[in-house]
C-alpha positions as CSV (number, residue, x, y, z in Angstrom):
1,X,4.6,4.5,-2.5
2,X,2.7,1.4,-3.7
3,X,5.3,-1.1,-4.5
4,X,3.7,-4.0,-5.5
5,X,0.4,-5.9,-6.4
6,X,-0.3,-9.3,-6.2
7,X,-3.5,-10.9,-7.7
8,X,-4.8,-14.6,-7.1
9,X,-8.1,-15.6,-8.7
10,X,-9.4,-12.1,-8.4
11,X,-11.6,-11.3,-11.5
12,X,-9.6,-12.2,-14.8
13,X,-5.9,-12.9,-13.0
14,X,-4.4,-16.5,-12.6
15,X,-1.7,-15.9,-10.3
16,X,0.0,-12.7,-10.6
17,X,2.5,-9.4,-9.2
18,X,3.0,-6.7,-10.8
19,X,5.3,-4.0,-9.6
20,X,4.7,-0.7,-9.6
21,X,6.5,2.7,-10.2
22,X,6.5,6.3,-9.2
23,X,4.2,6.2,-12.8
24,X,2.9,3.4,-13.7
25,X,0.8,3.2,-17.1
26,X,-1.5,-0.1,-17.6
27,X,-3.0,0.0,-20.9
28,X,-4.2,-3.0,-23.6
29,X,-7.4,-4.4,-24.9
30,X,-10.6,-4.1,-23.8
31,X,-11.7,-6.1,-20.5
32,X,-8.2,-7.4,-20.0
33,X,-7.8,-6.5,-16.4
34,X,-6.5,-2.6,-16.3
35,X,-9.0,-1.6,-14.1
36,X,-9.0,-4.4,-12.0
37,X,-5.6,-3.7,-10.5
38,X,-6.7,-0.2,-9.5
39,X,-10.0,-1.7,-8.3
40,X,-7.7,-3.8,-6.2
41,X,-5.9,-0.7,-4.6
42,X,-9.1,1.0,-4.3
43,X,-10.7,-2.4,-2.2
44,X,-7.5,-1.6,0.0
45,X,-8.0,1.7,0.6
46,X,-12.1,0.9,1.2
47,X,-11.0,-1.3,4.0
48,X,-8.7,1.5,5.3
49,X,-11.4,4.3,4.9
50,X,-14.2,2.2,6.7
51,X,-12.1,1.0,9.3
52,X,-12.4,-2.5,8.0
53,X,-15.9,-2.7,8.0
54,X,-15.8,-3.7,4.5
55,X,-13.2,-4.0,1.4
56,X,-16.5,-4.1,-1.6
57,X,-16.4,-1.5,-3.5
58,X,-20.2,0.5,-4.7
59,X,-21.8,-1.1,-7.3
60,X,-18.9,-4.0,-8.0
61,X,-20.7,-6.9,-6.4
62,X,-19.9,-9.2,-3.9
63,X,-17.0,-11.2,-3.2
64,X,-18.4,-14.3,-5.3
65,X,-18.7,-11.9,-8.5
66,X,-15.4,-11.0,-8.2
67,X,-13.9,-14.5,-8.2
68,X,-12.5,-16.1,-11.2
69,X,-14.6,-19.4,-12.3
70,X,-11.8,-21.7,-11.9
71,X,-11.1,-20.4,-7.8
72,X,-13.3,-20.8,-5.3
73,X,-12.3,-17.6,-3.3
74,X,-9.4,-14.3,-4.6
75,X,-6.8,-13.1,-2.6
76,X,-4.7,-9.6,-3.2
77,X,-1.6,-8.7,-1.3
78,X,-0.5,-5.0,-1.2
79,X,2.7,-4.1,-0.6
80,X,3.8,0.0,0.3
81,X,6.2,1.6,1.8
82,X,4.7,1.6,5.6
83,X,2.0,-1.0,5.1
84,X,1.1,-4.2,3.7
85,X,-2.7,-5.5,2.9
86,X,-3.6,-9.2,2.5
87,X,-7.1,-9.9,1.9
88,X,-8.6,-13.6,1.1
89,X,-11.8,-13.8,0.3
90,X,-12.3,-17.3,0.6
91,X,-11.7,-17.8,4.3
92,X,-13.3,-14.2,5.2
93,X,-9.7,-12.9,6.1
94,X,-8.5,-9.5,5.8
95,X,-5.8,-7.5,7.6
96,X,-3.7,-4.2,7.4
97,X,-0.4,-4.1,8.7
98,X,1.3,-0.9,9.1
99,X,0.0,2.5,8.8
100,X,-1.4,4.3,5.8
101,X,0.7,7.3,5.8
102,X,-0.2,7.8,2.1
103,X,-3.2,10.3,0.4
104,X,-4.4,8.3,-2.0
105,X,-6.9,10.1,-4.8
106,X,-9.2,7.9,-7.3
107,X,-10.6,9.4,-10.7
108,X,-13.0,6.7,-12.0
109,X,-13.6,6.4,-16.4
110,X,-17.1,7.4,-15.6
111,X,-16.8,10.7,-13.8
112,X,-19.6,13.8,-14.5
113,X,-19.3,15.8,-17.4
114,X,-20.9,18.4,-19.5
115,X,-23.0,19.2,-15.9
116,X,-24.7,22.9,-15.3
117,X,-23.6,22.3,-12.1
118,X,-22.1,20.1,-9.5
119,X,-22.8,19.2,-5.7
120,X,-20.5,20.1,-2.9
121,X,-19.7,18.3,-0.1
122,X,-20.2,20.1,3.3
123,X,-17.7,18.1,5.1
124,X,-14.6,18.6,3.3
125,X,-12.8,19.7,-0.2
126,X,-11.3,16.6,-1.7
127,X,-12.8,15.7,-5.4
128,X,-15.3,12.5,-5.3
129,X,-14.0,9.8,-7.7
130,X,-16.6,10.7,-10.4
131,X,-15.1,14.7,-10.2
132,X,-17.7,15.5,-7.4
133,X,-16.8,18.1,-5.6
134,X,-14.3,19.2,-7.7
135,X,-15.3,23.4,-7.9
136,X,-15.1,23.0,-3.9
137,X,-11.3,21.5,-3.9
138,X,-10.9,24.1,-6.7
139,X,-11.8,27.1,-4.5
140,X,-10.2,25.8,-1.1
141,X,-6.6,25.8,-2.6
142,X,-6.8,28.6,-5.5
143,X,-3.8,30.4,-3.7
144,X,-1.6,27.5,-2.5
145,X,1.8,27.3,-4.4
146,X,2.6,24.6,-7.2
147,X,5.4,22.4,-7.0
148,X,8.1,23.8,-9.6
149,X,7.7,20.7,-11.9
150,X,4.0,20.8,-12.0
151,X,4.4,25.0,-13.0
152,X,3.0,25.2,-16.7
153,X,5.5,27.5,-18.8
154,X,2.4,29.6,-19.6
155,X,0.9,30.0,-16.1
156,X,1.2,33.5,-14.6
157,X,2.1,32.2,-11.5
158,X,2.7,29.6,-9.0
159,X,-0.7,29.5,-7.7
160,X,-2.9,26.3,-8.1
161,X,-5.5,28.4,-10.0
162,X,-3.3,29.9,-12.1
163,X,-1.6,26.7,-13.1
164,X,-5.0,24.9,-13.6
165,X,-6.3,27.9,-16.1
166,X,-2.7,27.3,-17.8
167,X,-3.5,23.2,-18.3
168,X,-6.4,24.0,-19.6
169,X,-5.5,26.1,-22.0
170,X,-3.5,23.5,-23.3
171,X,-7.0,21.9,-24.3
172,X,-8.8,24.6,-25.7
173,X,-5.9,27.6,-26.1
174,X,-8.6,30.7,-26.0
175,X,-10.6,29.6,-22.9
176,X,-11.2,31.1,-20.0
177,X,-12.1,29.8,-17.0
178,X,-14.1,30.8,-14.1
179,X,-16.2,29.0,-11.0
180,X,-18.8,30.0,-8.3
181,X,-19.4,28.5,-5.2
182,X,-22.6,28.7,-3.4
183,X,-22.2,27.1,0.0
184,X,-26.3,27.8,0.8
185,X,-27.5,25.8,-1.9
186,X,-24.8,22.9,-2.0
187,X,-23.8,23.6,-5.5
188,X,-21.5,25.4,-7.5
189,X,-20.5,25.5,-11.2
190,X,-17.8,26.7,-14.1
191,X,-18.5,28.5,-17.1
192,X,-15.8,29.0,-20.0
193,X,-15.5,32.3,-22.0
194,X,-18.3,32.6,-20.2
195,X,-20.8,30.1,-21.4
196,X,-22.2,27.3,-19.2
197,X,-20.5,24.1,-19.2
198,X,-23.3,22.4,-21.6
199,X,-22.5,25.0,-23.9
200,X,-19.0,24.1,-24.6
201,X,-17.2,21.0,-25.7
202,X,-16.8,17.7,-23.5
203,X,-13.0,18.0,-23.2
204,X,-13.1,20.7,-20.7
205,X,-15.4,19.6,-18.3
206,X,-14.6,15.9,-18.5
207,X,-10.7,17.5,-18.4
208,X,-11.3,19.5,-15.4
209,X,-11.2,17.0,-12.1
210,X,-8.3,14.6,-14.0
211,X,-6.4,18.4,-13.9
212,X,-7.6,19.4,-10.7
213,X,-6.8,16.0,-8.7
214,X,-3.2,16.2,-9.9
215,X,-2.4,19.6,-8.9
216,X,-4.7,19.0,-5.4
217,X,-2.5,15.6,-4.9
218,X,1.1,17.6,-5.9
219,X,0.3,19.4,-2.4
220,X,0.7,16.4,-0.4
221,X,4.0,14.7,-1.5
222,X,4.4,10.8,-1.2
223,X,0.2,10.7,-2.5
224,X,-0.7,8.4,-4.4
225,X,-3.4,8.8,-7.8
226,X,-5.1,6.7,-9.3
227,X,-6.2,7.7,-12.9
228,X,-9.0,5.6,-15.7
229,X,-8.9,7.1,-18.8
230,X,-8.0,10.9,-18.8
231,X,-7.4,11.1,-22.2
232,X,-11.3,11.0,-22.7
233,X,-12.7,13.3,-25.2
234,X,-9.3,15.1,-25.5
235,X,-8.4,15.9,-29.2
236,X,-4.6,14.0,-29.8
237,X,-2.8,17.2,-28.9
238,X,-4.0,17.6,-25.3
239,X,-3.7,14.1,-24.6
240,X,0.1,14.5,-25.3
241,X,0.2,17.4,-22.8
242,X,-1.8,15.1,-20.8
243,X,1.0,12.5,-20.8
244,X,3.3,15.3,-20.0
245,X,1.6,16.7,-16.8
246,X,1.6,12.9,-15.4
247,X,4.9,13.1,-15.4
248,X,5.4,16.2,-14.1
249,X,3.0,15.0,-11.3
250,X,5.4,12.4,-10.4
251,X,8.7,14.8,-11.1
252,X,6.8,16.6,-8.2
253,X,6.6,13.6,-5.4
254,X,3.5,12.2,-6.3
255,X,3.0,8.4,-7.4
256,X,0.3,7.9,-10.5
257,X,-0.8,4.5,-11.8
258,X,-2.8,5.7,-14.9
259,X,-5.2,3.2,-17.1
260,X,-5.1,4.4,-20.9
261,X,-5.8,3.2,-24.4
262,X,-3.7,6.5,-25.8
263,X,-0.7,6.5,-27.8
264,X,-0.8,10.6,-28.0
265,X,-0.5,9.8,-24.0
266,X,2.3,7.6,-23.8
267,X,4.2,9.6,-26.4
268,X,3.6,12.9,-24.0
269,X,5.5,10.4,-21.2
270,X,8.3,9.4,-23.4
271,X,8.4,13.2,-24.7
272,X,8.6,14.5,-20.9
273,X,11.4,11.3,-20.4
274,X,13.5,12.7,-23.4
275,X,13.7,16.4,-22.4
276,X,14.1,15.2,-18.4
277,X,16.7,13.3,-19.7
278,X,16.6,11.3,-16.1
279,X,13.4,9.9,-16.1
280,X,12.5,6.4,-17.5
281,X,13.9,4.9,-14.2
282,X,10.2,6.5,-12.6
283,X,8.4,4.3,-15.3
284,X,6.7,1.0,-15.5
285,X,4.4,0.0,-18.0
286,X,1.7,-2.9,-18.6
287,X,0.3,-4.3,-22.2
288,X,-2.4,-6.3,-21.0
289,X,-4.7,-9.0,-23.0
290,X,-6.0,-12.4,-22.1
291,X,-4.9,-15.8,-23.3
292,X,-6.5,-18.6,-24.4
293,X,-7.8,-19.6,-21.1
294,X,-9.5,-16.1,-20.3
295,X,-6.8,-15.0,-18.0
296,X,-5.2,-11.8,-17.8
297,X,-1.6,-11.8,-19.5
298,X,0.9,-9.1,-19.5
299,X,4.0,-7.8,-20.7
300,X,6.7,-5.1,-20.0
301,X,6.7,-2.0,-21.5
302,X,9.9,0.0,-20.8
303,X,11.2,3.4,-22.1
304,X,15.0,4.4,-22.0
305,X,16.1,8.3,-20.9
306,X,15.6,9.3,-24.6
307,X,12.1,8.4,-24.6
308,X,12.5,5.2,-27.0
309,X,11.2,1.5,-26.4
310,X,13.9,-0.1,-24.5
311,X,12.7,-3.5,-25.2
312,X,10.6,-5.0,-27.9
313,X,6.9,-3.7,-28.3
314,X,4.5,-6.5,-27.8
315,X,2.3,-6.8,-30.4
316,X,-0.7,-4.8,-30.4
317,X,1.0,-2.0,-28.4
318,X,0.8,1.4,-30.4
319,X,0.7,0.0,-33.9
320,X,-2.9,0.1,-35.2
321,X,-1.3,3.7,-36.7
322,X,1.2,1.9,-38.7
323,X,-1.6,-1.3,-39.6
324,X,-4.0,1.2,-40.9
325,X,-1.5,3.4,-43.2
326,X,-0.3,-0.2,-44.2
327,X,-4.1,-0.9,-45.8
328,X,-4.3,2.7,-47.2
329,X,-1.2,2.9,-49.4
């Protein structure tokens, strides 16, 4: 498990750790830093992958654009389990001590969607972080069994398929789903009730890799995902359940540090806490916003084991409801 990030002049942070949790849910305003702190795990995990040929992510820039105006280099420490990562970009140093024993997954805010069809990957099954690759991961682990936690109530089984058609369900409750692989061409799509995916509604397809990646990673216990916006397109219904299977995600082994701007998503957490009952002790949460100086600044969002705010909201945090019924009576 990730335990712990710390950020030094790296984009919009000052000086700052935050600690992580088996869930961890950053959320706030807009361009306030939520994304950077999983782009910070993901530079980690590009230096791992590449054998530390590089820590840049595709299409972020170079070390320079990712530098705060008032620093003249970043640094981020990462601190797991079984490793540590220090990198500091101003003297060109970057190490990894320990070994990654971890799988960790990445689902991007700008994954595919509302695609015909979608490009395999010859060399192995995992899902791409845009939801690449996804039908291929889909059809290599149809049959392997669930974790208990992870089981939907209205699954017919234990299988991954079977749990994944249940999930979705939750989204659209009459849906079928189906998939065809075609390991010739490269390719393979899904069709619901039938119909091709540009035929149906966004939900689904944009849906179907954030659902997909948890059950894949809920195979692998001690993994670690990393989650930007899966509440998009979802109607305020399925991102409760959304918020729900999160948590069952974690229930099952798996660590999840989540970016949202949902309260139906939060209130599916706290729902899943209250009826766990032993749960709020897995959570961490992060209101981001920056302050006066264009730094990020955060505060501490805790939950108790019924699923209530155990410390005072800060403002901004889930209230726009109560602001706008406010101006409407």
């Amino acid at each position: 498990m990730i335990q712990r990030v710390d950020l030094n002049g790296f984009k919009s942070f000052d000086d700052t750790s935050i600690g992580l949790r088996p869930l961890t849910l950053l959320t706030g305003l807009n361009s306030s830093g939520k994304s950077s702190v999983i782009q910070a795990i993901e530079m980690a995990e590009t230096y791992r992958r590449t054998g530390g040929r590089t820590f840049l992510l595709n299409k972020h820039g170079n070390a320079k654009e990712l530098t705060n105006d008032s620093y003249a280099g970043f640094s981020i420490d990462l601190c797991a389990d079984n490793y540590s990562f220090h990198l500091d970009s101003d003297i060109g140093k970057c190490a990894m001590d320990g070994e990654v024993t971890d799988s960790i997954f990445y689902l991007e805010a700008g994954r595919i969607g509302g695609v015909n069809s979608i490009e395999i990957y010859s060399e192995d099954a995992e899902i791409g972080s845009k939801g690449e690759n996804v039908i291929k991961c889909i059809a290599a682990h149809w049959g392997d069994s669930i974790p208990s936690p992870l089981r939907h109530t209205e699954s017919e089984g234990e299988t991954f398929l079977m749990n994944l058609k249940a999930w979705l369900r939750i989204i659209s409750p009459s849906v079928s789903f189906d998939y065809q692989v075609n390991e010739l061409s490269d390719n393979s799509y899904a069709t619901y009730n039938g119909f091709r995916t540009s035929n149906v509604g966004f939900g689904l397809s944009y849906t179907l890799p954030v659902i997909a990646m948890l059950l894949r990673a809920s195979l692998i216990p001690g993994s670690v995902v990393l989650l930007e916006n899966p509440e998009a397109h979802l109607h305020p219904k399925g991102q409760t359940e959304m918020g729900k299977m999160i948590a069952s995600v974690v229930k099952a082994g798996v660590q999840v540090i989540v970016e949202s701007h949902s309260d139906h998503l939060f209130d599916g957490i706290r729902i899943y806490t209250k009826e766990d009952g032993n749960f709020a002790n897995q959570f961490a949460g992060y209101w981001f916003e920056l302050d006066k100086d264009g730094f990020t600044h955060w505060e501490n969002i805790q939950i108790n084991d019924s699923g209530q705010l155990a410390n005072e909201a800060p403002k901004g945090f889930c209230d726009q409801f109560e602001i706008n019924a406010l101006k409407l009576i």
